[in-house]
N, C-alpha and C positions, 0 to 999 in steps of 0.2 A: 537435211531430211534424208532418212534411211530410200535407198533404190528399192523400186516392188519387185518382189519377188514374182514372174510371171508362169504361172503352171498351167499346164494343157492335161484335162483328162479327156482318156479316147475310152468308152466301154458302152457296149450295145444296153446294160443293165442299170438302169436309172435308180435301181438304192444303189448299186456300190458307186458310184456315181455318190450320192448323197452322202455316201458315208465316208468316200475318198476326199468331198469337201469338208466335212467336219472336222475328219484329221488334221489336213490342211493347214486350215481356219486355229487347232488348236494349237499346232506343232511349230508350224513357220511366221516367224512376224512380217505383216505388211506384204501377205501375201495378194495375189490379186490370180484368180480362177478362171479357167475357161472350159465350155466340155463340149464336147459330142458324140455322138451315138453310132458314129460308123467310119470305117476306115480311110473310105473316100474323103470324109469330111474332115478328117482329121489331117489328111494330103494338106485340101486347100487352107486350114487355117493355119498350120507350118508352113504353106509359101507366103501369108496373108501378113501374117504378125513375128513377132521377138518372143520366142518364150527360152525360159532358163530351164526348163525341166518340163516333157512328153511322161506322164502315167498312162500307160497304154497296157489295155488289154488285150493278151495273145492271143483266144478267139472271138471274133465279130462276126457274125453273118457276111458275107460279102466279100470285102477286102479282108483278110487279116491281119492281127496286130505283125505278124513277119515279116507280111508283103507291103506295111506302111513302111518297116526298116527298111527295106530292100528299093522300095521306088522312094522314101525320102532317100535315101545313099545316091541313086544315081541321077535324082534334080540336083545335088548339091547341098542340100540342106542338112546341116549336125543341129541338133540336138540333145542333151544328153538325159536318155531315156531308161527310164523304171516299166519294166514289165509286170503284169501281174497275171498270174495261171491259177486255174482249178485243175490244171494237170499236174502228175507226177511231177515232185520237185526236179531231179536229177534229170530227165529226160527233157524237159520243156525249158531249164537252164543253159542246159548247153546249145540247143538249137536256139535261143533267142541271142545269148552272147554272142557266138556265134554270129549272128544275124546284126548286131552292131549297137546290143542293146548296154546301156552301162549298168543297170544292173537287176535284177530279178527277186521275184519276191511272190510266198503262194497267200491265194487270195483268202487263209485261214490266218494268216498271222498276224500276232498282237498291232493295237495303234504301236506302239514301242519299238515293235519292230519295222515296221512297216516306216517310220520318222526317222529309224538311225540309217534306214535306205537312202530316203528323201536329203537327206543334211549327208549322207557323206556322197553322192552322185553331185550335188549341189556344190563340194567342194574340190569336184574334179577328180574322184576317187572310182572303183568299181565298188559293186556291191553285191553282195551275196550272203545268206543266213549264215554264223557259227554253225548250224549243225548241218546245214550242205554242203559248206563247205568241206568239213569231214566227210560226206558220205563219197562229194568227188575225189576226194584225196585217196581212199579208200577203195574206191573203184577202179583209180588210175592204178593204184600201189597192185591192185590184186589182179588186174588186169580183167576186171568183168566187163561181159555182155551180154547182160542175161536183157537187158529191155530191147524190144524191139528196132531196127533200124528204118523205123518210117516216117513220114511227111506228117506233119499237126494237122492234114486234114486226113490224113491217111488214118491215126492212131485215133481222129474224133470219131473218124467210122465206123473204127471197129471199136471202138466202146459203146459206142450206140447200138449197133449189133448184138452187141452184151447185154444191151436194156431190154431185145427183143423186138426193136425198131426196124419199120420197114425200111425199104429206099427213097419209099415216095414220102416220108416221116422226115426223115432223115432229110431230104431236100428240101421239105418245109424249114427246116428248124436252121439249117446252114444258110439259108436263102440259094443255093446251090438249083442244078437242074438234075432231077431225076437218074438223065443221064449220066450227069457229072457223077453222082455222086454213085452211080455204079461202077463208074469207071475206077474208082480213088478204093471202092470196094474189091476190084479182082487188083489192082494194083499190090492193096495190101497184105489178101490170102495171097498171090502169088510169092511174093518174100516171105514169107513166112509158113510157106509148104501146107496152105489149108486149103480144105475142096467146099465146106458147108458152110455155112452160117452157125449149124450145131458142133466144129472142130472150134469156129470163132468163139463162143461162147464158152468152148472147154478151156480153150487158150489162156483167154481174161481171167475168168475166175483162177485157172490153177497157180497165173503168173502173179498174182496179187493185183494188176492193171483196173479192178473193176473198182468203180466211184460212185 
């Protein structure tokens, strides 16, 4: 009798959740499912159970998918983990790698692709799209830096800010504290040499950053 294959999904958003098990379900034989909806939750069932493979999403309200790498790394516990972003490919890759993910994947890409992720993490491999991989190859070759050097809660702010979002919006939607999230806000006009919310808004849009 084939071993189950044991997966853990982590994502606040209950269709991709639904749709991450479908793939699953159609792609892995003898799979067997797990999910939850927040980062803390996702701690306690990586101390609780055996899983072969963490689909974690990189933002969550609360905990995020970084800071489950980061506090799963220093309980002790591997796992080997697929990210998935509605962030900039390039910028939200290398901050999860980075972070001790085995491999990443944006939350627009085919079942197809999103299965040659799952099976080659699954076989001990990394993982990263054909055409990110080029565009890091390309960045490294060229030496670019045009994206900004800030925190995934740093760069959610100021895209929010892009939307036209308040602070107290913005703390709703992060589960964050108003304060917090002012904070993460002069944080990141500060790197980035902006005084307004209307310099943040010129930034986004001119850098192509807006989603």
């Amino acid at each position: 009798m084939t071993t189950p294959i044991r997966a853990l999904i982590a994502d606040d958003d209950a269709l991709v959740r639904t749709a991450v098990k479908s793939m699953l379900a159609a792609g892995v034989p003898n799979v067997v499912i797990g999910e939850v909806d927040k980062g803390e939750a996702a701690i306690e069932a990586l101390k609780q159970h055996r899983w072969d493979i963490l689909i974690l999403d990189m933002s969550m309200p609360g905990m995020t998918g970084l800071e489950v790498l980061r506090v799963s790394a220093e309980a002790g516990i591997s796992v080997p983990t697929l990210v998935l972003s509605v962030f900039p490919e390039e910028r939200a890759a290398v901050q999860a790698l980075r972070a001790g993910a085995s491999g990443f994947i944006s939350k627009d890409s085919s079942q197809d692709e999103f299965l040659k992720g799952v099976h080659a993490i699954l076989s001990g491999k990394k993982y990263v799209s054909d055409t990110l991989a080029e565009k890091l190859a390309s960045d490294l070759n060229s030496g670019s830096s045009d994206r900004p050097d800030l925190s995934e809660r740093e760069y959610t702010v100021m895209i929010q800010i892009s939307h036209g979002k308040s602070a107290k919006e913005i703390a709703g939607e992060m589960g964050l504290s108003t304060k917090t999230v002012r904070t993460y806000r002069a944080r990141m006009m500060r790197k980035l040499g902006l005084r307004s919310d209307a310099e943040v808004i010129r930034y986004v849009l001119g850098n192509g950053f807006a989603q």
